[in-house]
DRENPADREN-160011 format. One record per residue (C-alpha): x, y negated, z negated; residue number from 1. Coordinates in Angstrom, 1 decimal. Each point is the difference from the previous one (the first is absolute). Layout:
N
<<X,Y,Z>,NUM>
...
***
This chain:
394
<<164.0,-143.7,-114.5>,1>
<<-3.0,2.4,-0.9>,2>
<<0.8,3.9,0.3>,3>
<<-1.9,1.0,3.1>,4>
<<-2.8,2.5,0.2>,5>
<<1.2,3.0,2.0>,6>
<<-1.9,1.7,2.6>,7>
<<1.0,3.8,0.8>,8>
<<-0.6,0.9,3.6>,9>
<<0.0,-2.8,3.2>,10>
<<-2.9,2.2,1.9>,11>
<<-3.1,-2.1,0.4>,12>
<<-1.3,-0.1,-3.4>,13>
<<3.4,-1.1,-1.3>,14>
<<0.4,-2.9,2.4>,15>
<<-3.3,-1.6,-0.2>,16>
<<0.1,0.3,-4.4>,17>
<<3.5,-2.0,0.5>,18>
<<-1.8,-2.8,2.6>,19>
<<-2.7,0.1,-2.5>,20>
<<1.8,-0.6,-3.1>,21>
<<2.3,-2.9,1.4>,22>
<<-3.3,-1.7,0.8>,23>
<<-0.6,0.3,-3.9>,24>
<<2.9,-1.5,-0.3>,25>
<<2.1,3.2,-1.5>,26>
<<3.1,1.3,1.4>,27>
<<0.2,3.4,1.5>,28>
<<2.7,2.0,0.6>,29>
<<-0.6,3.1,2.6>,30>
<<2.3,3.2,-0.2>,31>
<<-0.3,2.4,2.7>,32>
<<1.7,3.3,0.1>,33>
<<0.8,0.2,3.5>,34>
<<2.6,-1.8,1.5>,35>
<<-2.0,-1.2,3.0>,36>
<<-3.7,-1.3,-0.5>,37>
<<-2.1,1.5,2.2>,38>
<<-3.6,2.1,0.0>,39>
<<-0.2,3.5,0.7>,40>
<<-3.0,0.8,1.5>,41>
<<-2.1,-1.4,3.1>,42>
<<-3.4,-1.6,0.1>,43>
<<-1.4,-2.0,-2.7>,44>
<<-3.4,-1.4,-0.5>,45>
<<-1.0,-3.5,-1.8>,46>
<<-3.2,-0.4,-0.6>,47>
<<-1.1,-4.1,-1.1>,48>
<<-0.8,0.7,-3.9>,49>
<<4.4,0.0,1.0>,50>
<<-0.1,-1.7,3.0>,51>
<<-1.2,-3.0,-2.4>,52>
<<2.7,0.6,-2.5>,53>
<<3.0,-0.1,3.0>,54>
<<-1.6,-3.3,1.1>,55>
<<-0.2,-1.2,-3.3>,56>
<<4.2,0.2,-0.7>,57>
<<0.5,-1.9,3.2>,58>
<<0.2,3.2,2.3>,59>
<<-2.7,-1.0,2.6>,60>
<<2.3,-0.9,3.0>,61>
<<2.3,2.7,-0.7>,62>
<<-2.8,2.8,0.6>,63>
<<-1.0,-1.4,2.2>,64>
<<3.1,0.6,2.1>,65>
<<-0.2,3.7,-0.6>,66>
<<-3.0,1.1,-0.5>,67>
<<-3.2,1.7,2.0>,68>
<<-3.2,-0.2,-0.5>,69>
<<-2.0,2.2,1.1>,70>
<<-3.7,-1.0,0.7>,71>
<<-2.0,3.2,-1.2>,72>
<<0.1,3.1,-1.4>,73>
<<-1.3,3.0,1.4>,74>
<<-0.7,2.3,-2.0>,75>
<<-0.5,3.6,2.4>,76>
<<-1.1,3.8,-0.3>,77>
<<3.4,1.9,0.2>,78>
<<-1.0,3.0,2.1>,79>
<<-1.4,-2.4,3.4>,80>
<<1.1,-3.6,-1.4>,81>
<<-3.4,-1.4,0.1>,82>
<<-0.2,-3.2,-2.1>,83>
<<-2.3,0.8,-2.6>,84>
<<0.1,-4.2,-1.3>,85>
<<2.0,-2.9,1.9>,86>
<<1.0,-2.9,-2.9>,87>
<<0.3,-3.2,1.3>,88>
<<2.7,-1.8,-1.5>,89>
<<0.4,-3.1,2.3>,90>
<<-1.8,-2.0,-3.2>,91>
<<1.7,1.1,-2.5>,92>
<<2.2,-3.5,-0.3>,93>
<<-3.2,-2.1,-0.1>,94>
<<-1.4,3.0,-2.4>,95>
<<2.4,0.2,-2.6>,96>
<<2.5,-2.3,0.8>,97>
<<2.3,2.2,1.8>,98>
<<0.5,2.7,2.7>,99>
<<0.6,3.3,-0.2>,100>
<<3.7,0.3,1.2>,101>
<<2.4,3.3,0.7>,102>
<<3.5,-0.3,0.2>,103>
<<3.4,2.0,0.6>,104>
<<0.9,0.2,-3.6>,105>
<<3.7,-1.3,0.7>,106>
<<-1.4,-2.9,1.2>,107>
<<-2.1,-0.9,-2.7>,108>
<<2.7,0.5,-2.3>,109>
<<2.3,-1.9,1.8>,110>
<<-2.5,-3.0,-0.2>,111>
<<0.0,0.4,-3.5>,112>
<<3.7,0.5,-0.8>,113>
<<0.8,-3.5,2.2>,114>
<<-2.7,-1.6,-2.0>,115>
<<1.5,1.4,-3.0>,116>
<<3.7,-1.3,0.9>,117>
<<-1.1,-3.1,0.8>,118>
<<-1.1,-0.7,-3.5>,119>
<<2.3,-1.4,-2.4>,120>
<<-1.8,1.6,-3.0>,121>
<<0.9,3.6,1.2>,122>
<<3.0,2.3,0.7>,123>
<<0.4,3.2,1.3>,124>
<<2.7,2.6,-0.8>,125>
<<0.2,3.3,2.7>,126>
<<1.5,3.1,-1.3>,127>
<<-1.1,-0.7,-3.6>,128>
<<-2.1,2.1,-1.9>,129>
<<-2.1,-0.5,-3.1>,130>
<<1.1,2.6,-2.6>,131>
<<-1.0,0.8,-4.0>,132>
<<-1.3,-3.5,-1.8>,133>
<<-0.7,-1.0,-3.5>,134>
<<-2.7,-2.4,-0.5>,135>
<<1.4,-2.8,-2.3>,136>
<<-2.2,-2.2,-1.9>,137>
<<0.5,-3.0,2.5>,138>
<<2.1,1.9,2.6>,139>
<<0.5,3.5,1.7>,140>
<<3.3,0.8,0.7>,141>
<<0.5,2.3,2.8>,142>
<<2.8,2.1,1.1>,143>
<<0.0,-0.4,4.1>,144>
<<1.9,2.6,1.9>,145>
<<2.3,-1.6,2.5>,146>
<<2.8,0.5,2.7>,147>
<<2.2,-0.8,-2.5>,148>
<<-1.1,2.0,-2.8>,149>
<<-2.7,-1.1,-3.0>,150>
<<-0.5,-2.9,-1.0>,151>
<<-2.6,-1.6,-3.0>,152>
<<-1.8,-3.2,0.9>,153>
<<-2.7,-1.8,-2.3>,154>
<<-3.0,-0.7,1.9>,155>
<<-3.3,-2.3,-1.3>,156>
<<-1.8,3.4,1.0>,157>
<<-0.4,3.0,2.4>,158>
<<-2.1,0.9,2.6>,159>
<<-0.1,3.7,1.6>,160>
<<-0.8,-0.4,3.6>,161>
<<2.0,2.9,1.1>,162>
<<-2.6,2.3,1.3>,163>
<<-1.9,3.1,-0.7>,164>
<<3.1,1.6,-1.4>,165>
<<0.9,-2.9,-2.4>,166>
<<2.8,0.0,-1.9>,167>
<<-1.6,-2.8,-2.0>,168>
<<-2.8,2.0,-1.0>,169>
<<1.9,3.3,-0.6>,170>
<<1.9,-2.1,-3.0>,171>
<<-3.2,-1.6,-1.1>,172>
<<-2.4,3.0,-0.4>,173>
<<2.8,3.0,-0.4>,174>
<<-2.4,3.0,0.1>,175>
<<-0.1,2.8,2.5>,176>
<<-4.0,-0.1,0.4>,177>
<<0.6,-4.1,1.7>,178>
<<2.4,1.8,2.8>,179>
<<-1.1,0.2,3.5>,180>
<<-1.8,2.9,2.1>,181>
<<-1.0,1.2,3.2>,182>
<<-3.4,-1.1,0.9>,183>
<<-0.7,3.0,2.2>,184>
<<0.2,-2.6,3.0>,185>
<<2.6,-0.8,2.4>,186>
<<0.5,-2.6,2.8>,187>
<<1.7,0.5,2.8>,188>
<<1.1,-4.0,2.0>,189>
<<1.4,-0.2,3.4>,190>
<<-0.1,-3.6,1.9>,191>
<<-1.2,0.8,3.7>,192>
<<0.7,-2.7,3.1>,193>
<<-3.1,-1.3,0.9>,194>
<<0.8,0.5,3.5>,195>
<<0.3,4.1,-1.0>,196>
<<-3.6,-0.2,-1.9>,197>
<<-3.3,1.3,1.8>,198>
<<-1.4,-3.7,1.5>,199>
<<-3.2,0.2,-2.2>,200>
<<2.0,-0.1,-2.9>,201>
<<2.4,-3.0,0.7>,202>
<<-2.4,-3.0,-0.8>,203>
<<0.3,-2.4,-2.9>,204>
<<-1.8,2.4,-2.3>,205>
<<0.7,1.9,-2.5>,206>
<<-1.8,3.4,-0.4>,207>
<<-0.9,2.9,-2.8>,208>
<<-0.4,3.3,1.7>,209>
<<-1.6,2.8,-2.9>,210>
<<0.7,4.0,0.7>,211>
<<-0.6,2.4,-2.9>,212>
<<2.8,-0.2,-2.4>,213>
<<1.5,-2.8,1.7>,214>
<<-0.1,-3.7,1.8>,215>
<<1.8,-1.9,2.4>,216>
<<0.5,-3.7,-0.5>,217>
<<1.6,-2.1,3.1>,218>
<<0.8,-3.9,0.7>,219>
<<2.2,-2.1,2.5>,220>
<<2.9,-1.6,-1.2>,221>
<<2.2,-2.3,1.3>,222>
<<-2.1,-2.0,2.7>,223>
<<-1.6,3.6,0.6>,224>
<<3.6,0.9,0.9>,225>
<<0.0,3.3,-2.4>,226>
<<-3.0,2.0,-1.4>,227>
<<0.5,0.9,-3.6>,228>
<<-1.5,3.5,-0.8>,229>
<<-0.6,1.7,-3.0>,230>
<<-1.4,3.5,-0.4>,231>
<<-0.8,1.1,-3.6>,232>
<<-1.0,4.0,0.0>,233>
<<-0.6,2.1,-3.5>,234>
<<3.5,1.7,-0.4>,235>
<<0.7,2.7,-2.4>,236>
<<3.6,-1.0,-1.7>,237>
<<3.2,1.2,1.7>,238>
<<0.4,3.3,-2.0>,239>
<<3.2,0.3,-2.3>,240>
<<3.3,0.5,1.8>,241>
<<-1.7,-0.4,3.2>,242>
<<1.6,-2.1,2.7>,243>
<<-2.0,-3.3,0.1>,244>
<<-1.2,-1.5,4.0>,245>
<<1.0,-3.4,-0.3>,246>
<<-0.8,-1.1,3.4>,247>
<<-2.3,1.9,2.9>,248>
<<-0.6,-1.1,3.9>,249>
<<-3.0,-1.1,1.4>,250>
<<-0.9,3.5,1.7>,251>
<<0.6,1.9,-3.9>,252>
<<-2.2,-2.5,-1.5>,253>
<<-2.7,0.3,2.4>,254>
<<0.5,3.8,0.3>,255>
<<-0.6,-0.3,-3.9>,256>
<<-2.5,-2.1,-0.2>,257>
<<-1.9,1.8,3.7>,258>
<<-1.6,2.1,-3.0>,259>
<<-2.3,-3.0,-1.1>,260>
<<-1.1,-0.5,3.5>,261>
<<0.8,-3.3,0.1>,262>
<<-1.3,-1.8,3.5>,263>
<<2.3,-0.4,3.2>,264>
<<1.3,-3.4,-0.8>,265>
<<0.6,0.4,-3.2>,266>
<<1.9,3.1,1.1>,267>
<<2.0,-2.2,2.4>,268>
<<0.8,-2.8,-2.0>,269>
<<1.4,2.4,-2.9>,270>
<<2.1,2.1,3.0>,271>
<<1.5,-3.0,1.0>,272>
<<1.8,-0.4,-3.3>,273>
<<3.5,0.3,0.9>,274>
<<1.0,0.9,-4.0>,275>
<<-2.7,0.3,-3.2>,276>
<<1.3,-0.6,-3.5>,277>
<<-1.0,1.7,-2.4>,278>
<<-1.2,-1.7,-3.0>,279>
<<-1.6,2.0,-2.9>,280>
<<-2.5,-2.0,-1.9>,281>
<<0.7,-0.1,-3.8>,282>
<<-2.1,-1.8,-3.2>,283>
<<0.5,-0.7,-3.5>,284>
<<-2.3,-0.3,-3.2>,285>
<<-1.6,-2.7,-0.3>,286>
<<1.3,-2.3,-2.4>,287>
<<-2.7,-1.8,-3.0>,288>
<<3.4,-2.5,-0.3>,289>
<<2.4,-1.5,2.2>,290>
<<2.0,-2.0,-2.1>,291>
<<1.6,0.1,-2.9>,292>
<<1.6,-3.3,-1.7>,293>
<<2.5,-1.8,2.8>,294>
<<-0.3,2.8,2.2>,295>
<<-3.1,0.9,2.3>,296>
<<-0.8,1.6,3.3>,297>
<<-1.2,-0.8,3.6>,298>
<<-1.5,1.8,3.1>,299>
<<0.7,3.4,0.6>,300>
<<2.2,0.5,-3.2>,301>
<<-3.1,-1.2,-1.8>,302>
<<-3.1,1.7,1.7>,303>
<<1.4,2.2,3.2>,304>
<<-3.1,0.7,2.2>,305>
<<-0.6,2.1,3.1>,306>
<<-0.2,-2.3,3.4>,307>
<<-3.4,0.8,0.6>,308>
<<-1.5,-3.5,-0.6>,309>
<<3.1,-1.5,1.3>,310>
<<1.0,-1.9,-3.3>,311>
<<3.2,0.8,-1.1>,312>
<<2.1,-2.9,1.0>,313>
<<-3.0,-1.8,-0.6>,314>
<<-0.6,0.3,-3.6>,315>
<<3.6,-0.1,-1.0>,316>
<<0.0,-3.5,2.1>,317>
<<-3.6,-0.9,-2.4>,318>
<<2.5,1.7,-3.0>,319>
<<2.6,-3.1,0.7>,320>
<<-2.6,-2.1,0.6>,321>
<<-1.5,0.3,-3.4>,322>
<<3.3,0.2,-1.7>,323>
<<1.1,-3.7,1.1>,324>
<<-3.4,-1.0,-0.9>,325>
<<0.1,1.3,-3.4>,326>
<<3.4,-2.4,-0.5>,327>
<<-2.3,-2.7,1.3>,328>
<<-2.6,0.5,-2.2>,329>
<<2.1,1.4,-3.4>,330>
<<3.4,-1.9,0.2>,331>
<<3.5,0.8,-1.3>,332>
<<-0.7,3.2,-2.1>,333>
<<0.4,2.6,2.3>,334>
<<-1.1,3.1,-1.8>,335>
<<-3.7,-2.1,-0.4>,336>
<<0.3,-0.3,4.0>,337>
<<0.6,3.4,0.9>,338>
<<-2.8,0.9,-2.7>,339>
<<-2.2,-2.5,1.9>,340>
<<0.9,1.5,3.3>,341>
<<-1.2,3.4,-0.7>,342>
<<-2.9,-0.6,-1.6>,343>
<<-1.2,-1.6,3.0>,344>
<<1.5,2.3,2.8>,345>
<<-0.3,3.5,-1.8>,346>
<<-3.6,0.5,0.3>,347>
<<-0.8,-1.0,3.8>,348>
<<3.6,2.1,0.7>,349>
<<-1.7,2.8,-1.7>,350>
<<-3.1,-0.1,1.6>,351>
<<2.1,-0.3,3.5>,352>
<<2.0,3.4,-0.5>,353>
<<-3.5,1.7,-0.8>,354>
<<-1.5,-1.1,2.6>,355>
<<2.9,0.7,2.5>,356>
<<-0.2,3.7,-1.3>,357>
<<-3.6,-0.1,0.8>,358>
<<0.4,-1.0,3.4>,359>
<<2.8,2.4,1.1>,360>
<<-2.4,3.0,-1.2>,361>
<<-2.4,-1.6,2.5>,362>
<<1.7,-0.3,3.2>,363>
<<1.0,3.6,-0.8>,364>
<<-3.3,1.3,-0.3>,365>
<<-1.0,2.9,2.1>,366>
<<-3.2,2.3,1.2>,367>
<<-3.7,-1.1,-0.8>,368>
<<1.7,-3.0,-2.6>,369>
<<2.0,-1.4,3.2>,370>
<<-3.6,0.1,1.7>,371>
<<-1.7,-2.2,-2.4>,372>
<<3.1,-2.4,-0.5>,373>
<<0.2,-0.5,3.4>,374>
<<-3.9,-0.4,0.3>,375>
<<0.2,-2.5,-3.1>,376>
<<3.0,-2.3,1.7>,377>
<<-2.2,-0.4,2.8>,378>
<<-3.1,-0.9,-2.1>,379>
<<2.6,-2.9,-1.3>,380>
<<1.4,-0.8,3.1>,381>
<<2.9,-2.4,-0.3>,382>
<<-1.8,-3.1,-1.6>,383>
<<-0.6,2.5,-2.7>,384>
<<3.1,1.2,-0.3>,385>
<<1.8,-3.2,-0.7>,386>
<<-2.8,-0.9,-2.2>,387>
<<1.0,3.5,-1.7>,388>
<<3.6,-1.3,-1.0>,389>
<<-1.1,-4.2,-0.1>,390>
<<1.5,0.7,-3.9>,391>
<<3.3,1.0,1.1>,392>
<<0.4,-3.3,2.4>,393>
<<-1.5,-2.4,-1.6>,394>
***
């Protein structure tokens, strides 16, 4: 039997690169470090340029089961909430061939990891981590750390879908200038019961409220059970030796945030957060390569981005996407497919990051500049809007 191709990291990415490549007909093997799979985290949003992707390995039914979608985005004026444009996305099936979809991010992985077991072609080992590698000419042999020590296995070829932090890409590019920093930007997450939530804010919707330096983004979950919240706010980094806040209550968060005058129901919804994470927003360099011979990279390992375009999870799933297609199109030799693969995800990934960057700086926007941003979103109105980012979806 053919040496499989191993995928580092069972998150989102990693799953759907392993459903891809079995539907090329290559075996996968998935190691994940921790001993339990399961996401960290909260909300998640799928837009259909991944939404089509999902449906595409089989996965329609399954989300389904656990998904939400919310029928527009409103997109308000932090300091008195008034929606400033209202996007429509009840067409967005008919319009590019599937919804816009949010999701509790265990669930989605959990759809993806049953999926995943269900198939023959893949495996998954927990508590198994992808160490050092040498690249072979036909093989990479890789020494995975395990509960029972190390151990050397041959794989076909490696993928690093293990994050922002990737070990796979700290062995592939070993230089100090590719290691991760602080963006400047932190997000703080809470999940609210809807019941606890101001009533305007506990419709199907999703919403973007914009303060100077800083936005809120909300959405139901669940059957509108839950409201995922997320506030982003410029942070300076936690100074040296300092003792880092992990975690605030809704009245801190709101007494920190009062500052920014953010409107009453925004004020409410962010006080009734029992307990906020804190979750500090790093980035990388970007890369001009992801791969090199049998051993390439995927998602956030490969391009991390900030949320504020909302595709993460999204590109890593187009990432796996493109990866099983390039064994489609190229075959058995796997360093031509991964070569393949990046040259035709690198660029639009690229593009992606910049223009998330781009956006973030917008929402954050303050004085006269909020003034004309706000005037100019209304100009657009929500047709506009989605019109705007057509490229991302389609």
């Amino acid at each position: 039997m053919s040496a499989p191709i191993v995928i580092a990291g069972a998150g989102i990415g990693g799953l759907t690169a392993a459903l891809a490549l079995a539907r090329a007909g290559r075996r996968a093997l998935v190691l994940e470090r921790a001993a339990k799979i399961e996401e960290v985290g909260a909300g998640l949003q799928i837009a259909p340029n991944a939404g089509r992707v999902l449906a595409g390995l089989g996965l329609e039914s399954a989300l389904c089961s656990v998904a939400l979608e919310p029928q527009a985005i409103n997109i308000r004026r932090g300091r008195d909430g008034a929606v400033l444009a209202r996007l429509n996305l009840s067409d967005s099936r008919a319009r590019w061939g599937a919804p816009f979809r949010v999701f509790h991010r265990a669930d989605l992985q959990q759809a993806l990891l049953q999926a995943a077991l269900a198939d023959p072609a893949i495996d998954i080992r927990t508590s198994a981590r992808a160490g050092d590698f040498e690249d072979r000419a036909g093989c990479v042999r890789l020494r995975v750390h395990g509960e029972n020590g190390v151990e050397e296995i041959e794989a076909a070829g490696l993928v690093g879908a293990d994050g922002q932090r990737s070990a796979v890409r700290g062995h592939l590019f070993r230089t100090e200038r590719d290691a991760p920093f602080y963006s400047g930007l932190t997000a703080w997450r809470a999940l609210v019961p809807a019941e606890l939530a101001p009533p305007a804010l506990r419709a199907r919707e999703s919403n973007l409220w914009m303060l100077p330096g800083a936005h809120v983004v909300h959405y139901p979950l669940r059957d509108g059970g839950v409201i995922n919240v997320v506030v982003i706010v410029s942070e300076e980094p936690q100074a040296e030796g300092g003792a880092a806040i992990l975690s605030l209550s809704g009245p801190e968060l709101a007494g920190a945030l009062a500052p920014k005058r953010p409107g009453a129901d925004l004020l409410a919804l962010v006080q009734a957060g029992a307990s906020w994470r804190h979750w500090p927003l790093f980035a990388r360099p970007p890369l001009t390569r992801w791969s090199r011979g049998a051993v390439t990279l995927l998602g956030d390992a490969a391009h991390p981005m900030p949320p504020f375009l909302a595709q993460g999870a999204a590109q890593a799933i187009e990432d796996a996407a493109a990866l099983g297609g390039a064994f489609l199109q190229i075959g058995a030799s796997v360093e031509a497919a991964f070569a393949a693969y990046e040259r035709s995800r690198i660029a639009r990934a690229s593009q992606i990051v910049r223009a998330s960057r781009r956006q973030g700086a917008y929402f954050h926007l303050g004085g006269p500049a909020a003034v004309a941003r706000d005037m100019a979103i209304r100009a657009l109105g929500g047709r506009g809007m989605l019109a705007r980012n057509a490229w991302l979806y389609r």
